[in-house]
C-alpha positions as CSV (number, residue, x, y, z in Angstrom):
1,X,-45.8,-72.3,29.2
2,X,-45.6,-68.7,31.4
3,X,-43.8,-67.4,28.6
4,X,-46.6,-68.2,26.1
5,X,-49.4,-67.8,28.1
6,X,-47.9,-64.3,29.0
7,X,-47.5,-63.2,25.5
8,X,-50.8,-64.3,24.3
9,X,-51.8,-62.1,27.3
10,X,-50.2,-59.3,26.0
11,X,-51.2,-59.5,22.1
12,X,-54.8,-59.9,23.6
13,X,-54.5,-57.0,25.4
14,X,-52.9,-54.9,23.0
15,X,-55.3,-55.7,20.2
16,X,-58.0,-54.9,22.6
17,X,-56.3,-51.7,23.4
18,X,-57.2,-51.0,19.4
19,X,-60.2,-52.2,19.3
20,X,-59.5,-55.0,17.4
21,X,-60.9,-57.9,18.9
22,X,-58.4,-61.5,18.1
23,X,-58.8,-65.3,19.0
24,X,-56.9,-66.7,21.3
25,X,-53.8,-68.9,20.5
26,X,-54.1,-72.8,20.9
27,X,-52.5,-72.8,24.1
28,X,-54.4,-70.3,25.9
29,X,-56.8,-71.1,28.6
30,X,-59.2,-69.7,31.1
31,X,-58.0,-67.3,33.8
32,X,-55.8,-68.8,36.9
33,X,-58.0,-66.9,39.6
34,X,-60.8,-68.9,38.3
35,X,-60.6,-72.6,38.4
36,X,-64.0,-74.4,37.1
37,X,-62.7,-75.4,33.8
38,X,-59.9,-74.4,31.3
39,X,-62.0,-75.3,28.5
40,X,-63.3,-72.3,26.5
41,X,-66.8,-73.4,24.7
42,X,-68.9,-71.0,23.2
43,X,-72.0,-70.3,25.9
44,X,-74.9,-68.2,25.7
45,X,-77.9,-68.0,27.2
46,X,-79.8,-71.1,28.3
47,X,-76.6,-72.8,28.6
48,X,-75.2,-74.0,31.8
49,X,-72.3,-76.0,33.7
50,X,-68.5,-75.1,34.5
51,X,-68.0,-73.1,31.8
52,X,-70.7,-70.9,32.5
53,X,-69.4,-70.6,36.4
54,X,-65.8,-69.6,34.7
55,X,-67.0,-67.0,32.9
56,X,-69.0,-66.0,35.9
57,X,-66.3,-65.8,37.8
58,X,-63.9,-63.8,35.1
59,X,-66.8,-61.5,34.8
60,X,-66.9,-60.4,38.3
61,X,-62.7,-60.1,38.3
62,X,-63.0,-58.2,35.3
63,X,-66.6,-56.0,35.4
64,X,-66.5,-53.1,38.1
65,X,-70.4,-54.2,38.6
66,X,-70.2,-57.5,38.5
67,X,-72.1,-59.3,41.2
68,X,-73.4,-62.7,39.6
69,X,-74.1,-65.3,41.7
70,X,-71.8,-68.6,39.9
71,X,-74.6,-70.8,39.8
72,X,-73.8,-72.0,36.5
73,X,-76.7,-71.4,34.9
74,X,-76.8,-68.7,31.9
75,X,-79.7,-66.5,33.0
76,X,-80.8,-62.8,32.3
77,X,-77.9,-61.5,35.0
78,X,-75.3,-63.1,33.1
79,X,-75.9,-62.5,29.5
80,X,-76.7,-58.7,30.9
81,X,-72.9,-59.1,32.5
82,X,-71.3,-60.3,29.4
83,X,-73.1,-57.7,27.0
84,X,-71.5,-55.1,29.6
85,X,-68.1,-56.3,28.9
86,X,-68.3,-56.8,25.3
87,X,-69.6,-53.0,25.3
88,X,-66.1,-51.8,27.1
89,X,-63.8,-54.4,25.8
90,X,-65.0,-52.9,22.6
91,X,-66.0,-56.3,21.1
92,X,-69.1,-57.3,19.0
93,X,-72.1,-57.0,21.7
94,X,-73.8,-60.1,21.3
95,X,-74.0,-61.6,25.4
96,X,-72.6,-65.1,23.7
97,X,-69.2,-65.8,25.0
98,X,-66.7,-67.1,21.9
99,X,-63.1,-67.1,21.4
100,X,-62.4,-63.0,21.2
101,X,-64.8,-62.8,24.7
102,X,-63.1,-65.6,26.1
103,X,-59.3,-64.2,25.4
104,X,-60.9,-60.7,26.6
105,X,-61.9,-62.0,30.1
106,X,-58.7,-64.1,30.6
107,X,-56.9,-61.2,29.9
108,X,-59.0,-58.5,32.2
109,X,-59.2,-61.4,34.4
110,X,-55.5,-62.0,34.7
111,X,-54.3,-58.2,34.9
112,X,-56.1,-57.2,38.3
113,X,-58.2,-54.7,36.9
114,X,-61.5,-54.0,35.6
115,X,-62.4,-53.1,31.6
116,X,-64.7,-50.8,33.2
């Protein structure tokens, strides 16, 4: 399960690297340093529950300026977050978080360091 999770990892983070933006394989799921919920829904504003609070939490261990509250609730702060990361992942800037946000963040999420 490493072994998969790590190379889904890696082809995430080399197609993001390209600016190529991929879905994540069946098997992958949200990042370990953030535990609400490995399921990966798309969310958007107005939306709210643990999936919002994971990608809260992946935000701020993968934005520089992240500094949401992980209330749950998909509000103004949040969907301002996510458009910031789609911006320097280099992926379609919509603030909705789908498959090629989702595998973005694990990956940020999961490397220690911040997309910008």
């Amino acid at each position: 399960m490493k072994k998969q999770i790590g190379a889904a990892l890696a082809t995430a983070g080399l197609a993001l690297s390209f600016g190529v933006a991929v879905a994540p394989s069946a098997s992958a799921q949200s990042s370990y340093e953030c535990s609400y919920t490995s399921s990966e829904p798309l969310v958007g504003y107005g939306n709210a529950g643990a999936a919002v609070q994971q990608v809260q939490c992946e935000l701020y261990f993968s934005l520089l300026s992240s500094n949401l509250t992980r209330d749950g609730i998909f509000g103004a702060a949040t969907q301002a977050d996510v458009r910031a990361f789609q911006s320097c992942a280099h992926l379609t800037v919509d603030g909705v978080v789908g498959p090629n946000t989702w595998a973005a963040l694990n990956y940020w999420t999961d490397v220690n360091g911040f997309v910008c």
